[in-house]
C-alpha positions as CSV (number, residue, x, y, z in Angstrom):
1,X,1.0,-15.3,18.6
2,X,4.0,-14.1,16.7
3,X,3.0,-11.1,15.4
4,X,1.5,-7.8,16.6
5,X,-0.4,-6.0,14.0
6,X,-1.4,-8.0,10.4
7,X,-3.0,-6.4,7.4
8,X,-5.3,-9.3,6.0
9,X,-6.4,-8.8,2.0
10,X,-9.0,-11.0,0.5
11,X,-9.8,-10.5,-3.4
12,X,-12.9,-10.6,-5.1
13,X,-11.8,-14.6,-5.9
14,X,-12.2,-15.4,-2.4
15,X,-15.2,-13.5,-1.3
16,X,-17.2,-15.3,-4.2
17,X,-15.3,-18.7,-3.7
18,X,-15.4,-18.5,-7.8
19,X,-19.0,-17.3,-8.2
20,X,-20.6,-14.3,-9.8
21,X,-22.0,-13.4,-5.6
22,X,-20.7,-13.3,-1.7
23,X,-19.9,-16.5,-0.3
24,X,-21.1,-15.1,2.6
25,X,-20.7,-19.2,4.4
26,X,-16.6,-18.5,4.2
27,X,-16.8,-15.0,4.6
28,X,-18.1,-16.1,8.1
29,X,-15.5,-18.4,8.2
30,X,-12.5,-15.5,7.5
31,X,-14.2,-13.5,10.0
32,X,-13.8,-16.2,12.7
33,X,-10.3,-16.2,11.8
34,X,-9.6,-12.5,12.1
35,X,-11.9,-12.4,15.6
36,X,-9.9,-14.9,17.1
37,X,-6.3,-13.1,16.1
38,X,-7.8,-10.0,17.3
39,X,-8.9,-11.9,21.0
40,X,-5.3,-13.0,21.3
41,X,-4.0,-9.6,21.3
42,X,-2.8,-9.6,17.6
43,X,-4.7,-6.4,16.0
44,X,-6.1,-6.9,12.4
45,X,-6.6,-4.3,9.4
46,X,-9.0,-5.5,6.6
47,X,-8.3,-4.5,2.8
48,X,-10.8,-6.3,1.0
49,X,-12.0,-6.2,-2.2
50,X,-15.7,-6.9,-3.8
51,X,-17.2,-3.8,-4.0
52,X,-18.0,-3.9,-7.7
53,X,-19.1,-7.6,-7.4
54,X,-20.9,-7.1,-4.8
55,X,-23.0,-4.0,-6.1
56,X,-23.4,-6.3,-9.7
57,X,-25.0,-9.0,-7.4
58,X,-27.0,-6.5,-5.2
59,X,-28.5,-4.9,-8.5
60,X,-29.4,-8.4,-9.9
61,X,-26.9,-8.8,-12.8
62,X,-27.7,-5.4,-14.8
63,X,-26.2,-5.8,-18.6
64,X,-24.3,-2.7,-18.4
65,X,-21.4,-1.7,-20.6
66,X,-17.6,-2.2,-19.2
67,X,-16.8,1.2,-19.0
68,X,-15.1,3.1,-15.9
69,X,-18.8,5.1,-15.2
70,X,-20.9,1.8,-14.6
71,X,-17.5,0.0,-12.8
72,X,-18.1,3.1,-10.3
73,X,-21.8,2.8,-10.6
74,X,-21.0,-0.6,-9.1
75,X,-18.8,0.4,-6.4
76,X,-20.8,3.0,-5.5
77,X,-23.6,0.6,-4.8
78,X,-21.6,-2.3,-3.9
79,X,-19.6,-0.6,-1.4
80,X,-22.1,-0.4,1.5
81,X,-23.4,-3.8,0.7
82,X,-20.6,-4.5,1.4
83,X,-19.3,-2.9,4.8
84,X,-23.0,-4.2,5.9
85,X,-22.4,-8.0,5.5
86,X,-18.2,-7.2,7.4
87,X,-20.3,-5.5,10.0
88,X,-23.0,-8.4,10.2
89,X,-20.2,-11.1,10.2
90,X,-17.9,-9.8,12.9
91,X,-21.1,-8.3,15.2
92,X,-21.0,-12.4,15.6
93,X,-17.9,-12.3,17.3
94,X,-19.1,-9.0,19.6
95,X,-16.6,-6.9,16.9
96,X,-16.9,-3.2,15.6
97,X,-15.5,-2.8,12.6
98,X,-14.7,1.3,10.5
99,X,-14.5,2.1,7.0
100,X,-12.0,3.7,5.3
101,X,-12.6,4.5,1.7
102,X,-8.3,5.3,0.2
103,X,-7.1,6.5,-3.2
104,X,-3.3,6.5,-3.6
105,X,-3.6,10.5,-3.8
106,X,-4.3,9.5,0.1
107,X,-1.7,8.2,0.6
108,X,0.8,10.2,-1.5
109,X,-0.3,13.5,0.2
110,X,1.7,13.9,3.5
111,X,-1.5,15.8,5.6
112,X,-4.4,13.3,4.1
113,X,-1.8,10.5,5.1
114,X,-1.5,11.3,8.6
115,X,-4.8,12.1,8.4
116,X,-5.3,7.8,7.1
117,X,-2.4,7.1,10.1
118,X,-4.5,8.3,13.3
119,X,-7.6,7.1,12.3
120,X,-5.9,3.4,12.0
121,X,-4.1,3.6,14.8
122,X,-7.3,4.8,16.8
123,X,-9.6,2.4,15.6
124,X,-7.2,-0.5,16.5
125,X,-6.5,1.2,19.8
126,X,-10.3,0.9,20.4
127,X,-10.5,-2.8,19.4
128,X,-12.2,-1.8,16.1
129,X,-11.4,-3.3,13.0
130,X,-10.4,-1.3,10.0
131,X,-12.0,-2.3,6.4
132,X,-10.2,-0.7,3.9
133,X,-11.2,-0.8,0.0
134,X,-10.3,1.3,-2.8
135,X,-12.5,4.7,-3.6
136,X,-13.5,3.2,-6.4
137,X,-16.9,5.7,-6.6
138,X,-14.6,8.5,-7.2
139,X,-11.9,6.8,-8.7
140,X,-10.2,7.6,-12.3
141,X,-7.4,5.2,-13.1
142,X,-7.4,3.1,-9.6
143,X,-10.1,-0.1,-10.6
144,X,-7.0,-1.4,-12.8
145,X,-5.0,-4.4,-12.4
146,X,-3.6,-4.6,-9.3
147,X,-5.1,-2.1,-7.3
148,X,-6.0,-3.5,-3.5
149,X,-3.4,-5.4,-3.9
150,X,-0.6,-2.7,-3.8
151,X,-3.2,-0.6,-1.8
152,X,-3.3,-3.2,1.0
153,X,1.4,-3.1,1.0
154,X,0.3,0.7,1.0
155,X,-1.7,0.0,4.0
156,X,0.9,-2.4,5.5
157,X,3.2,0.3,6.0
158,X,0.6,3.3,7.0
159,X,-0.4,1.0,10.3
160,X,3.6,-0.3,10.9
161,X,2.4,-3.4,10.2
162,X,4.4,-6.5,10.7
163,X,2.8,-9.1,8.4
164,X,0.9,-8.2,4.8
165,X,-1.4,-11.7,4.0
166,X,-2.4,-11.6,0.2
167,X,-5.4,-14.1,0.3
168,X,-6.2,-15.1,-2.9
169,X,-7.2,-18.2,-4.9
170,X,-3.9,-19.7,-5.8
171,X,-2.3,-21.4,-3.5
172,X,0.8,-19.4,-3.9
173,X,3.7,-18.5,-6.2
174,X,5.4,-21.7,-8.5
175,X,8.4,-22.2,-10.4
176,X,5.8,-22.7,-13.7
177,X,2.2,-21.9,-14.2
178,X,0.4,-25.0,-12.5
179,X,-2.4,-24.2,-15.1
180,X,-0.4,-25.7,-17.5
181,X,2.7,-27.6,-15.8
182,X,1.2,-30.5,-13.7
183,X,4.6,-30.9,-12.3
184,X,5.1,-26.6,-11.2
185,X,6.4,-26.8,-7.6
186,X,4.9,-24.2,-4.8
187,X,7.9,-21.7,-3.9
188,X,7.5,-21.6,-0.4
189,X,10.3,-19.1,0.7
190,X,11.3,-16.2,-0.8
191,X,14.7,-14.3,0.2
192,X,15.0,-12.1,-3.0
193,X,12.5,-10.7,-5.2
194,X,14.3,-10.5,-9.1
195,X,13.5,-10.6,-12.6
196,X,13.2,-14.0,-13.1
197,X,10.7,-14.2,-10.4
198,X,8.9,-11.6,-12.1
199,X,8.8,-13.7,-15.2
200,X,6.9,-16.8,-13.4
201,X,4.3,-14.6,-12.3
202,X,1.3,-14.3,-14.2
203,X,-2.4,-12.6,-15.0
204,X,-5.7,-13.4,-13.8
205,X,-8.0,-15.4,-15.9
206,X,-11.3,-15.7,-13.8
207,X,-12.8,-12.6,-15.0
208,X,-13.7,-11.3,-11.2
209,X,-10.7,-9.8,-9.9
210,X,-8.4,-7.0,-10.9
211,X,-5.1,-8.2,-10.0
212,X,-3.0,-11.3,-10.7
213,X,0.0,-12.9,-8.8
214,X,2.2,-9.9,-10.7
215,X,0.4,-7.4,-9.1
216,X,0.7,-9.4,-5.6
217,X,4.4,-9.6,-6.2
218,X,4.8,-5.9,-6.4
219,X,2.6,-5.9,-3.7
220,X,4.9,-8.0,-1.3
221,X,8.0,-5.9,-2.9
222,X,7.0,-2.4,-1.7
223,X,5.8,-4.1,2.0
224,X,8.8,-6.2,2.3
225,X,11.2,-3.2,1.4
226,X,9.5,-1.8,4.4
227,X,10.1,-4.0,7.2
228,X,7.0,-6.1,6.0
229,X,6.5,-10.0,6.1
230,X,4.8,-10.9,3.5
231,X,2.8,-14.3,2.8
232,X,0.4,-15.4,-0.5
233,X,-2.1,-18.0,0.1
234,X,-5.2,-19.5,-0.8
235,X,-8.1,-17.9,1.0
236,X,-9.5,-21.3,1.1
237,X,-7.1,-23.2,3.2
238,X,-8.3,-24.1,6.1
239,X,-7.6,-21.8,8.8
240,X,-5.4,-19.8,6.8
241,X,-5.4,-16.8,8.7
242,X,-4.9,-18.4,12.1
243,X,-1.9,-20.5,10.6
244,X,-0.6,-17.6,8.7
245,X,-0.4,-15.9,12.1
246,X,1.5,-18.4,14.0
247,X,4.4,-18.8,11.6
248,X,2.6,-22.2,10.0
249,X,4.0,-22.9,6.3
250,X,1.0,-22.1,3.7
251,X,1.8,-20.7,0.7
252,X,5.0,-18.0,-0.3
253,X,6.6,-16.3,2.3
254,X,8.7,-13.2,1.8
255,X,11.5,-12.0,3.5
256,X,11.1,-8.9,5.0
257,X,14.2,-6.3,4.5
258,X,16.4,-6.2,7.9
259,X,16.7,-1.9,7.6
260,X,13.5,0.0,8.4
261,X,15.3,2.9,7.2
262,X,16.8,2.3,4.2
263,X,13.2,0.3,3.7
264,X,11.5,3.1,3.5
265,X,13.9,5.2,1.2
266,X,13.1,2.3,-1.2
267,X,9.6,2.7,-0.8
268,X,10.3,6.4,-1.9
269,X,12.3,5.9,-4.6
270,X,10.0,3.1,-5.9
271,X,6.7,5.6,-5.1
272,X,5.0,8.3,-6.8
273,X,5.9,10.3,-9.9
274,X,8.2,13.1,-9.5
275,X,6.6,16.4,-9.4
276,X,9.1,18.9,-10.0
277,X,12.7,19.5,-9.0
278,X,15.1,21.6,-7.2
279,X,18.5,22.6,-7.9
280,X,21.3,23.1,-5.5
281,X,24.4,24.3,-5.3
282,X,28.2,22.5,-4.7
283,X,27.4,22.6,-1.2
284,X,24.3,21.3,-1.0
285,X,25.3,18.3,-3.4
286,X,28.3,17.4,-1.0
287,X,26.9,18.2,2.7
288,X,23.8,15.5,0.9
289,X,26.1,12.8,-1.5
290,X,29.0,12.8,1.3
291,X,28.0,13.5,4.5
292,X,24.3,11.7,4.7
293,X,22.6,15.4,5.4
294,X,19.5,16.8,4.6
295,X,18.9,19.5,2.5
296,X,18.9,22.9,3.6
297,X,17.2,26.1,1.9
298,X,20.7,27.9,2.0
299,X,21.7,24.7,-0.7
300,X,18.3,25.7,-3.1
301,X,19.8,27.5,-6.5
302,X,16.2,27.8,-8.1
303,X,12.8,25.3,-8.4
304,X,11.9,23.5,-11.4
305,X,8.4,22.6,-12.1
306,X,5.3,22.6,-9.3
307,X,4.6,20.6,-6.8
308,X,3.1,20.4,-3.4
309,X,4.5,19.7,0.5
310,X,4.5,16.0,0.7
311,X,5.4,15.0,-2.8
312,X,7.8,13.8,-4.4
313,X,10.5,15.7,-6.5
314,X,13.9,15.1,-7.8
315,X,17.4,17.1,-6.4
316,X,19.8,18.2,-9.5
317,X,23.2,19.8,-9.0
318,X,23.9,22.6,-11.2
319,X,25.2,20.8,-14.0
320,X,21.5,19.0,-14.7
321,X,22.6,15.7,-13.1
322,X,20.1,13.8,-10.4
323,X,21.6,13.4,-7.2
324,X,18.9,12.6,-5.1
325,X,14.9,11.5,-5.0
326,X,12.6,12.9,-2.0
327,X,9.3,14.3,-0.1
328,X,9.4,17.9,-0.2
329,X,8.2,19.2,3.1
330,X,7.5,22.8,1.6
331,X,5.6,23.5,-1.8
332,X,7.6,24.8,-4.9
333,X,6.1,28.4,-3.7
334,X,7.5,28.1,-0.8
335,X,10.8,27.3,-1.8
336,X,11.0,29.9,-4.4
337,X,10.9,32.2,-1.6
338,X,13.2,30.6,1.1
339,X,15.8,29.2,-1.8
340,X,19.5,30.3,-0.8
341,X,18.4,31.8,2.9
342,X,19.2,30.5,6.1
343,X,16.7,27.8,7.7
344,X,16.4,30.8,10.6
345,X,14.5,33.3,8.1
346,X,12.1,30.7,7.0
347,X,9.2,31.6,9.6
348,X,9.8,35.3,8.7
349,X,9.9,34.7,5.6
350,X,7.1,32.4,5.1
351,X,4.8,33.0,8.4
352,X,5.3,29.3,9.1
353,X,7.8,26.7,9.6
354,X,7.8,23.0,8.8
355,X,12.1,23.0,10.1
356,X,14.8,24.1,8.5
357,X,15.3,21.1,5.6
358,X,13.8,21.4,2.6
359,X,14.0,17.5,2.2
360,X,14.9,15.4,5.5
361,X,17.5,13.2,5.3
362,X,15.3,10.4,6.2
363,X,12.7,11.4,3.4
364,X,15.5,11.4,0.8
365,X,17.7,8.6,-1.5
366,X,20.8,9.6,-2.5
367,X,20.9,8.2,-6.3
368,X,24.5,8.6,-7.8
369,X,26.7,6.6,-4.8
C-alpha cells in the first residue's frame, strides 16, 4: 500500500444507497474495504455521516417538523444506532472500532484539540478504528450544508493523515453538471483549486445529505493545503476504498500542497473567526514582517477585544493596519498583564508559562508581504 494513515468519509447518500434506511448489504461491503486496508498495515479513521437518517429510520418515519430540535432529536437517537451496526459490521472482520462525537469548537480550542489528537492516535495505535460524526445532539449551527464533509479535512489533519477519501454518490467532480450535460467529462486530476472550479461545483438535490460537491471542494482545499491527498468518488464503485488506496484512478484527485508548513499557516488563515486583536509596537512589526519571528510580549502595545489561549486573533501595528493572523497561546487576560515585559517575567507574573511568544512563528501568517 501507498499510503500510511487514510481518513475514509461516507455521506448519508452512500450509507442508504439512495433510500430513506441503512443499506446495511454495502455498508458490509465498505467495511471489508477498510478491514482489509487496516490488515495491510494502512491505518483507517472513519467520518461517517447518517446519524439523523438513521435515528428517522430507527423511530419508524415520525412526521416531525424540520426544525434544528427534532434534527437533534434524530441524531440523538440515530447516533447509537448507528455506532452499533459500524461495531456489528467490522466485529466480522475481528475489528474494534471508538467513537468520537466532534464539534468544530473541538477542534478550534487548542486543549480539547489535543485532547481529539491522543485519543486518535491511541486508538489507531491499538488497531482500533476511529468513527467520527458530528455532535449533532448538542449541536447549534453544525447540521448545515457541508458539515462532515469539512469536519472529516478537519479530521484529516488532527490524525496527520496522508489521504482524505470523500465517498459520495457522484462519481466525481466534471467540467458541467452531468445532470444536465450528457456530454460533462469526469475531471480526474486536479493541481489547482480556483474560482472557476468553484463555479462547476454544485448542491445536493437528494434530499438525504447535507453537503454537495461545493462543500467537498472546500473540504479537499483546507486537507490539501495541509499536506493532504485528496480523492472524490462514488461510494459505490467497486472496491473503491481498496483502489483508492493503491493509487488506482477513480474519481478527482487533488494535489496535495508540497510545504507542510506554509500548509498549515493556510489552514490558519482560512480557519476560525478572529477573536480579538493585539497591537504591537515598530519592533514587534519588523522582528515579525522582516525577520520571520514570533511574537514576543515585550512587542504587545495593548489587547483589543477577548479571546481565549488557542484562538485565533489578528496582529495590528500601531497605525491600525493588519499585519499578521494567528493562535494566541495566552488568553487576552493574560496578555494584558505580560504586554510590554520581558518573556522572563511571564511565570512571575502569571504563575505559569506557555514560553515566551505570544504567537509562535509557526502558528502565525504574515498578511501584508
Amino acid at each position: 500500500m501507498s499510503y500510511r494513515r487514510v481518513v475514509v468519509k461516507l455521506g448519508t447518500s452512500v450509507l442508504t444507497s439512495g433510500s430513506t434506511q441503512l443499506d446495511k448489504a454495502h455498508m458490509v461491503e465498505l467495511a471489508r474495504q477498510m478491514a482489509q486496508l487496516m490488515k495491510s498495515g494502512v491505518e483507517v479513521v472513519l467520518c461517517t455521516s447518517g446519524a439523523i437518517a438513521a435515528g428517522r429510520e430507527h423511530l419508524q418515519f415520525p412526521a416531525y417538523p424540520d426544525n434544528m430540535p427534532h434534527k437533534q432529536l434524530l441524531a440523538a437517537v440515530g447516533q447509537s444506532q448507528l455506532i452499533l451496526a459500524w461495531s456489528q459490521l467490522f466485529s466480522i472482520y475481528g475489528l474494534h472500532v471508538g467513537q468520537l462525537l466532534l464539534t468544530r469548537a473541538d477542534l478550534h480550542d487548542r486543549e480539547r484539540y489535543l485532547n481529539a489528537r491522543d485519543t486518535l492516535n491511541t486508538l489507531l495505535e491499538n488497531n482500533i478504528i476511529p468513527i467520527i460524526n458530528e455532535n449533532d445532539a448538542v449541536a447549534t449551527t453544525e447540521i448545515k450544508v457541508g458539515d462532515n464533509d469539512n469536519l472529516s479535512a478537519r479530521a484529516a489533519l488532527l490524525c496527520d493523515a496522508d489521504l482524505l477519501m470523500l465517498l459520495t454518490d457522484q462519481t466525481g467532480l466534471f467540467d458541467a453538471d452531468p445532470r444536465h450535460n450528457p456530454n460533462a467529462k469526469l475531471i480526474k486530476q486536479v493541481v489547482n483549486i480556483d474560482d472557476s472550479l468553484r463555479q462547476l461545483a454544485g448542491g445536493t438535490n437528494n434530499g438525504l445529505g447535507t453537503g454537495g460537491m461545493a462543500t467537498k471542494l472546500e473540504a479537499a482545499d483546507i486537507a490539501r493545503r495541509a499536506g493532504v491527498e485528496v480523492v472524490i468518488a462514488s461510494g459505490h464503485h467497486p472496491d473503491v476504498i481498496t483502489k483508492v488506496a493503491t493509487k488506482t484512478s477513480v474519481g478527482t484527485h487533488f494535489s496535495a500542497k508540497e510545504n507542510p508548513l506554509e500548509s498549515r499557516k493556510q489552514w490558519i488563515l482560512a480557519g476560525p473567526t478572529t477573536q480579538g486583536q493585539i497591537v504591537v509596537d515598530d519592533g514587534a512589526v519588523n522582528a515579525v514582517v522582516n525577520n520571520g519571528r514570533s511574537l514576543l510580549s515585550k512587542g504587545v502595545m495593548k489587547v483589543q477585544g477577548r479571546f481565549n489561549r488557542g484562538e485565533t486573533i489578528l496582529v495590528v501595528d500601531s497605525a491600525g493596519n493588519t499585519i499578521a493572523k494567528g493562535m494566541a497561546r495566552y488568553s487576552a487576560q493574560a496578555v494584558n498583564i505580560i504586554a510590554s515585559k520581558h518573556s522572563n517575567q511571564i511565570e512571575v507574573l502569571l504563575g505559569y508559562n506557555y514560553g515566551g511568544a505570544i504567537i509562535h512563528r509557526n502558528d502565525m501568517v504574515v498578511l501584508n508581504n
